[in-house]
C-alpha positions in Angstrom: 65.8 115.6 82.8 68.3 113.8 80.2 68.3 110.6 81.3 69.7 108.1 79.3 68.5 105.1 81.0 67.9 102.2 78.5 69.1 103.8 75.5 72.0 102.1 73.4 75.1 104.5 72.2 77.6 104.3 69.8 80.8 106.5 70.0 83.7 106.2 67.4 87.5 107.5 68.5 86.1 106.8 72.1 89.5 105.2 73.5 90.9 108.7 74.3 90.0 112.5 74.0 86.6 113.9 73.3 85.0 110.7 72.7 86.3 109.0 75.8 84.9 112.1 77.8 81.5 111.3 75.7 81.0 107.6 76.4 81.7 108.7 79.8 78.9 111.2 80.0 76.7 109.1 77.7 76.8 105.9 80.3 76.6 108.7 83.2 73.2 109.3 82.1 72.3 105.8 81.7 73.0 104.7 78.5 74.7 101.0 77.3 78.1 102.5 75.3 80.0 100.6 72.7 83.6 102.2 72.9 84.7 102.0 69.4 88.4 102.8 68.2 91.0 101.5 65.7 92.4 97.9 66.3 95.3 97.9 68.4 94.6 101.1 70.6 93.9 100.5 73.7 90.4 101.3 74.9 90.7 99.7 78.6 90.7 103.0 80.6 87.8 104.3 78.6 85.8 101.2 79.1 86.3 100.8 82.6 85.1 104.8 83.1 82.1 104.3 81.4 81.4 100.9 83.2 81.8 102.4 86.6 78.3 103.8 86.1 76.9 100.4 86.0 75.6 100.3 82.4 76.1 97.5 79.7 79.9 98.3 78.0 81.3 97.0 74.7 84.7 97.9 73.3 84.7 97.6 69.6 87.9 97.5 67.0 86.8 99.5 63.9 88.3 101.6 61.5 85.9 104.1 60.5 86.8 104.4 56.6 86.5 100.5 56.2 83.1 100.2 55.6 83.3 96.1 55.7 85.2 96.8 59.4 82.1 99.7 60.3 79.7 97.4 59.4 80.9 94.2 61.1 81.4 96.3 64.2 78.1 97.6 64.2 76.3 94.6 63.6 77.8 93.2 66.8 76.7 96.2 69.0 73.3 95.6 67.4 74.0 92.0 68.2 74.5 92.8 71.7 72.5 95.5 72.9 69.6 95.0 70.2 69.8 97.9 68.3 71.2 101.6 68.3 69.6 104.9 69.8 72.5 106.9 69.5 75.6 107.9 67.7 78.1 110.0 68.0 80.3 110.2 65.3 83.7 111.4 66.3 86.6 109.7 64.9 89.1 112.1 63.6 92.7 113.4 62.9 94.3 117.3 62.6 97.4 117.6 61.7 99.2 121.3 60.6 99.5 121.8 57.3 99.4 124.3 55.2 97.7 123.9 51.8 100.7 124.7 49.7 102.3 121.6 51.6 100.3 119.6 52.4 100.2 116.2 50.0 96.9 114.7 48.1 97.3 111.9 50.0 97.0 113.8 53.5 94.4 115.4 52.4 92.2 112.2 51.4 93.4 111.1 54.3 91.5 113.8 56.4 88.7 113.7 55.0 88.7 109.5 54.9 88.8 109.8 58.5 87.1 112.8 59.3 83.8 112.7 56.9 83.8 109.3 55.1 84.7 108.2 58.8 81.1 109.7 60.1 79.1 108.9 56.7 80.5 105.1 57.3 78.6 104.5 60.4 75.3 106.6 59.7 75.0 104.5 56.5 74.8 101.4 58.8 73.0 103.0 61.4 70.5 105.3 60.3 68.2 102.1 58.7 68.1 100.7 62.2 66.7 104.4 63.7 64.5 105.0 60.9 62.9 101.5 61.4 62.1 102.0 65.0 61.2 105.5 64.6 63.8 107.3 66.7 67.5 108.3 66.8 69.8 110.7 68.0 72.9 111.5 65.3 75.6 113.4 66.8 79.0 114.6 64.6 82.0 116.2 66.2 82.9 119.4 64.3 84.4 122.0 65.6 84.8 126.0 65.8 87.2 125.3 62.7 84.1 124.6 60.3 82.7 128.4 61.3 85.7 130.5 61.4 88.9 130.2 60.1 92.0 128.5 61.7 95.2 129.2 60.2 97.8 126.5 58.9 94.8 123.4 58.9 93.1 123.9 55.8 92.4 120.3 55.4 91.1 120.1 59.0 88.6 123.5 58.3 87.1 122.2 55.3 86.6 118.3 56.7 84.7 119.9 59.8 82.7 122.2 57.9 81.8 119.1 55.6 80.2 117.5 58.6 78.2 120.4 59.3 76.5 120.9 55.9 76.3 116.4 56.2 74.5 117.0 59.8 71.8 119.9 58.2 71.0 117.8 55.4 70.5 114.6 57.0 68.5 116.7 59.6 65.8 117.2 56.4 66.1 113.6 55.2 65.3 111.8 58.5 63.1 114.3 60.7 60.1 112.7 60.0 61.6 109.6 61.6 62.0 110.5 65.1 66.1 111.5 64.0 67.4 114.8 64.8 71.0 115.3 63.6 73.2 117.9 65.3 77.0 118.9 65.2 79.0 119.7 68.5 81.4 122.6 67.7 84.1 122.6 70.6 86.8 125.2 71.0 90.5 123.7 71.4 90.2 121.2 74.4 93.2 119.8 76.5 93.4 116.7 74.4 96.4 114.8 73.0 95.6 115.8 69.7 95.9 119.7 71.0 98.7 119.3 73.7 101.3 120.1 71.2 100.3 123.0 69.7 99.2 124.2 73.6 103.0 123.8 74.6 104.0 126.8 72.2 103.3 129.5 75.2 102.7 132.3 71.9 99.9 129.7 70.1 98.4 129.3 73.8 97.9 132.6 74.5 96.8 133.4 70.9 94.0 130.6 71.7 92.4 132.0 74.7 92.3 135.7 73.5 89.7 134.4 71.6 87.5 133.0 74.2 86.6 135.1 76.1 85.2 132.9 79.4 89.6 132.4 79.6 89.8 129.2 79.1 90.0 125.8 77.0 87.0 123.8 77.1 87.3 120.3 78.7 86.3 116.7 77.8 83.1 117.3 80.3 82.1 120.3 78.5 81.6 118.5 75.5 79.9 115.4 77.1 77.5 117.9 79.1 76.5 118.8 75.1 76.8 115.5 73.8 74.3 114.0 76.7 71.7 117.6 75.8 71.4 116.6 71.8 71.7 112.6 72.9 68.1 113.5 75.4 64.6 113.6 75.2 64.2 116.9 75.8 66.6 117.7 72.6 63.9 116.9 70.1 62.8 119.6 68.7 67.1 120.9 68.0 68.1 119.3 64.8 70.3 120.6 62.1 72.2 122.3 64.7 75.3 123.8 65.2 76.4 123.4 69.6 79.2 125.8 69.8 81.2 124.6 73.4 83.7 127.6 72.2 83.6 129.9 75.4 82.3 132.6 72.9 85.0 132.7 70.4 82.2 132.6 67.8 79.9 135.2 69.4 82.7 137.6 68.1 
């Protein structure tokens, strides 16, 4: 079950973090990968991860809310690997911020990243999927979109965005072989969290609320990424994946 094998992927923010961890699981499973990041970051040690498992690799400079970058980088993965199966839609920032704060133009810039980031590449992609009559759409949100997080309002309301964008597009593009589901993980040992996990009160604030006692990791989120990314995930669309621990069960 879930294998990947001959299937062509697409992951955005994949030079580090959750996405890294994704390509890793994605070409684990069998699937080509196109490692795609902003130019100038480094995306060697994610490439040579996912190439270990013997699969076709591409890294890829594109900045997510350039369309003219999004579409010249996916043209070339479509130019190399023939087309697109699946795409995981994870580019994003988080920064703390609190609303009375927090300038217009870091807000805009959240949700450039975070939601015109995702729409970006599925406006590019989703033609190719519908025309071969199958797809798998996969956006990054987060336990932020269904419970509150204090201090990241612009954060909260980018991630839920993605949600409602994942159930609608579920309804536009079932009938084309698509199913469209969001990956909701709890705070994961990334870079982007490592700072706020220093703060020894904000750590042990964090996992009160999940109750399995932990953070999630990278491979948590690729084991969920590689489920909706499958086969056997065809009939889950419009979904929500919590990889929280439980912190939402409360």
């Amino acid at each position: 079950m879930f294998s990947l094998k001959g299937r062509n992927a697409v992951v955005t923010g994949a030079a580090a973090g959750l996405g890294r961890g994704m390509a890793a699981a994605l070409a684990g499973q069998g699937a080509n990968v196109a490692i795609c990041d902003l130019p100038g970051v480094s995306a060697e040690e994610a490439r040579a991860e996912a190439a270990a498992f013997g699969v076709g690799v591409l890294t890829v400079e594109m900045d997510v809310s350039d369309e003219g970058a999004v579409n010249a980088g996916i043209d070339n993965i479509i130019e190399k690997f023939g087309t697109v199966d699946i795409i995981c839609c994870n580019a994003g920032i988080n920064t703390v911020e609190p609303v009375e704060s927090i300038s217009a133009e870091s807000w805009d810039r959240h949700f450039d990243i975070n939601v015109r980031g995702a729409m970006l590449p599925l406006k590019r992609v989703l033609p190719v999927m519908k025309a071969q009559n199958y797809g798998r759409v996969i956006l990054t949100a987060s336990t932020a979109a269904l419970v509150g997080r204090p201090g990241q309002p612009a954060y909260c309301s980018t991630k839920g965005a993605l949600v409602a964008l994942a159930r609608g597009l579920a309804l536009d593009y079932a009938e084309f072989g698509i199913t469209v589901n969001c990956v909701a993980p709890t705070f994961v040992m990334t870079e982007m969290a490592r700072k706020r996990m220093e703060n020894p009160e904000y750590r042990e604030f964090v996992l009160g609320m999940i109750p399995v006692g932990r953070l999630a990791t990278v491979a948590d989120v690729g084991a969920a990424a590689v489920f909706l990314a499958s086969e056997e995930a065809g009939m889950t669309t419009g979904h929500v994946l919590t990889v929280d621990g439980g912190w939402t069960a409360q």
